[in-house]
FIVEX-981445 format. One line per field, with one value per residue: residue number from 1; chain; x, y, z of N, C-alpha, C in turn. Coordinates in Angstrom, 3 decimals. Example, Ala and Ser with C-alpha at 12.3 -4.5 7.8 and 13.67 -1.06 7.14 Angstrom:
// FIVEX-981445
num = [1, 2]
cadena = [A, A]
n.c1 = [13.190, 12.850]
n.c2 = [-5.690, -2.250]
n.c3 = [7.800, 7.080]
ca.c1 = [12.300, 13.670]
ca.c2 = [-4.500, -1.060]
ca.c3 = [7.800, 7.140]
c.c1 = [13.200, 12.900]
c.c2 = [-3.300, 0.030]
c.c3 = [7.800, 7.870]
END
This chain:
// FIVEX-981445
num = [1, 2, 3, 4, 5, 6, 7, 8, 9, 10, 11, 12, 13, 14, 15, 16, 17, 18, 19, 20, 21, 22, 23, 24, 25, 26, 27, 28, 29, 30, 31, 32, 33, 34, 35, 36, 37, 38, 39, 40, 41, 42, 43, 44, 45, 46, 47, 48, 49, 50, 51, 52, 53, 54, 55, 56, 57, 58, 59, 60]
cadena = [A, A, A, A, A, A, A, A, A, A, A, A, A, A, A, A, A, A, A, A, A, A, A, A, A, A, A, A, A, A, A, A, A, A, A, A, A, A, A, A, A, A, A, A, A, A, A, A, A, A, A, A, A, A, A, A, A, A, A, A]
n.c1 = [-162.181, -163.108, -161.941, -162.363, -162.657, -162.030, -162.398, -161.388, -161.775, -160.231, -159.636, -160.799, -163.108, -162.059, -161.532, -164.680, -165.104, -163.528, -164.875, -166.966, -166.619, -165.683, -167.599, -170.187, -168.566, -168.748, -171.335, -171.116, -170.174, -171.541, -174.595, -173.382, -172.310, -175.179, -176.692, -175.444, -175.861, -178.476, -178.830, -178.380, -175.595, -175.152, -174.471, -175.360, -173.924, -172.791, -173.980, -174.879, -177.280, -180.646, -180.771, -183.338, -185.878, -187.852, -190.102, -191.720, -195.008, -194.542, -196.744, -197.697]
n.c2 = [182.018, 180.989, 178.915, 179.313, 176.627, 176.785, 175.967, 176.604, 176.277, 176.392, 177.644, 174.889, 175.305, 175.448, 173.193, 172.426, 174.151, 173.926, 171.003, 171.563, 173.033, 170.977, 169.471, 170.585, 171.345, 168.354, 168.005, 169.657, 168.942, 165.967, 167.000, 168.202, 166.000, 164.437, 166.370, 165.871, 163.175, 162.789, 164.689, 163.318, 163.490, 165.093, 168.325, 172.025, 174.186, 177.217, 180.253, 179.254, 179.831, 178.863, 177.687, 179.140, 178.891, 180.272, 179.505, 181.657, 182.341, 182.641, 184.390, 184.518]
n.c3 = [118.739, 115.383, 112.823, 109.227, 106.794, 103.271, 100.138, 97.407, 94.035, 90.817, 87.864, 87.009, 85.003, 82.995, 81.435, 81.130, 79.358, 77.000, 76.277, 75.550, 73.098, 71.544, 72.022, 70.680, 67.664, 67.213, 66.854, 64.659, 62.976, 62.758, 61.508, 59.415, 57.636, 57.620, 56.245, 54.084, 52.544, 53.062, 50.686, 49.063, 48.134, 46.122, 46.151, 45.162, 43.512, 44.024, 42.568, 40.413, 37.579, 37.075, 33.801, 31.710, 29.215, 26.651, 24.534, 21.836, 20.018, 16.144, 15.116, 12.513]
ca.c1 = [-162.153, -163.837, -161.426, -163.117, -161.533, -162.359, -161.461, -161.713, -161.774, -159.219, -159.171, -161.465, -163.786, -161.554, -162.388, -165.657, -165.163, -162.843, -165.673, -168.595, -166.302, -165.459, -169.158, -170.378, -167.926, -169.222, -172.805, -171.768, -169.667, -172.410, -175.350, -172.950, -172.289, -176.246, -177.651, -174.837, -176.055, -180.303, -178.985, -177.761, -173.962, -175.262, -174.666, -175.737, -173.091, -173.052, -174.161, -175.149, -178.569, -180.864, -181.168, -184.717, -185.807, -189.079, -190.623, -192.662, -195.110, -194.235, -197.853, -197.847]
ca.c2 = [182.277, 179.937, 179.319, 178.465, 176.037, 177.174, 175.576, 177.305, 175.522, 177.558, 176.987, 173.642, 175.662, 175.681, 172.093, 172.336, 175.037, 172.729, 170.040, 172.194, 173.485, 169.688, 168.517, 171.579, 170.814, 167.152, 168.074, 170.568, 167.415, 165.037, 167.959, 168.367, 164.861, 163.844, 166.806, 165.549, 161.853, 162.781, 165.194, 162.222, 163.541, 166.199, 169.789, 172.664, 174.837, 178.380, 181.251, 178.776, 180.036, 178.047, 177.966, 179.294, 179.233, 180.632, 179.896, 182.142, 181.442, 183.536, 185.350, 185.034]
ca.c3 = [117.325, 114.540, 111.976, 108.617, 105.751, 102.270, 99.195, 95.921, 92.526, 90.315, 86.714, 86.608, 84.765, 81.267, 81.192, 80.713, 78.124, 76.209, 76.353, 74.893, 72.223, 71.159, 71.755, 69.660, 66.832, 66.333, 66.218, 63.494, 61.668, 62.095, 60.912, 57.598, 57.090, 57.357, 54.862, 52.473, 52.865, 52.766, 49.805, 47.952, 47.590, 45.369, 46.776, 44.473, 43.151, 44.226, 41.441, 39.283, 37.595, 35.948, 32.006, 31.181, 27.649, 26.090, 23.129, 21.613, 18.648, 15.587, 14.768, 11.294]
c.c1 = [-162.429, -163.015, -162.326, -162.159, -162.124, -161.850, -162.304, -161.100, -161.411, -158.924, -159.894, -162.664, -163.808, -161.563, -163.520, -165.969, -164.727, -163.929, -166.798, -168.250, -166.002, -167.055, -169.751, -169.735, -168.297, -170.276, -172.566, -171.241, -170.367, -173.799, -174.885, -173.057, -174.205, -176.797, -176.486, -175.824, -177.455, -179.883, -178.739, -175.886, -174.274, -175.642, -174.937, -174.788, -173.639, -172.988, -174.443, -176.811, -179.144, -181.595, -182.880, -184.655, -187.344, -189.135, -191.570, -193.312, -194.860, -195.176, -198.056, -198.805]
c.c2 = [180.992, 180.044, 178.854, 177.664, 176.272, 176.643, 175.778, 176.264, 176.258, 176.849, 175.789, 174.051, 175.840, 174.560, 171.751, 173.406, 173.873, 171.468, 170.700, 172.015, 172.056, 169.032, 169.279, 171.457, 169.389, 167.140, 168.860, 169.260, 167.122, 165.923, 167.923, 166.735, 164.186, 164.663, 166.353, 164.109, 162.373, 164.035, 164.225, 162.164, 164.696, 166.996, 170.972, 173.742, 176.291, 179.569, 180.931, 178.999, 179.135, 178.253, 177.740, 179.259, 179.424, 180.726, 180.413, 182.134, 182.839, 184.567, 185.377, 184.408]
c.c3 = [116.567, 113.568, 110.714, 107.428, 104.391, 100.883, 98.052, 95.006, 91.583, 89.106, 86.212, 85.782, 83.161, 80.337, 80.449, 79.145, 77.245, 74.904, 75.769, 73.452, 71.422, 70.882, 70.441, 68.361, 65.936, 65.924, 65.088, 62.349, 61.154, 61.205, 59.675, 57.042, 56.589, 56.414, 53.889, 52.090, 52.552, 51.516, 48.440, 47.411, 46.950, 46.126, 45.536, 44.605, 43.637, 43.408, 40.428, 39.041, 36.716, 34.653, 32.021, 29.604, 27.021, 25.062, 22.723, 20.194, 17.810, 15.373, 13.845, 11.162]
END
């Protein structure tokens, strides 16, 4: 009889989860931090429309 020796890796796998979810996280940081920075600081308010105004000539 051949015995065999087997060794399973149990759990080392939540690690690497861990480690995505952390790497993934800083790329979204640094991504926000650089369009603030190449936006100048200025972000554009949300629902804000912008003031049109037409003048039209009278016809007389």
């Amino acid at each position: 009889m051949s015995s065999h020796d087997e060794t399973k890796s149990v759990g080392k796998s939540g690690g690497n989860v861990g480690l995505g979810v952390l790497v993934g996280a800083l790329i979204v940081i640094v991504a926000g931090l650089a369009a603030y920075i190449f936006t100048g600081g200025d972000i554009p308010a949300v629902g804000d429309e912008p003031e049109i105004q037409i003048d039209l000539p009278d016809g007389n």
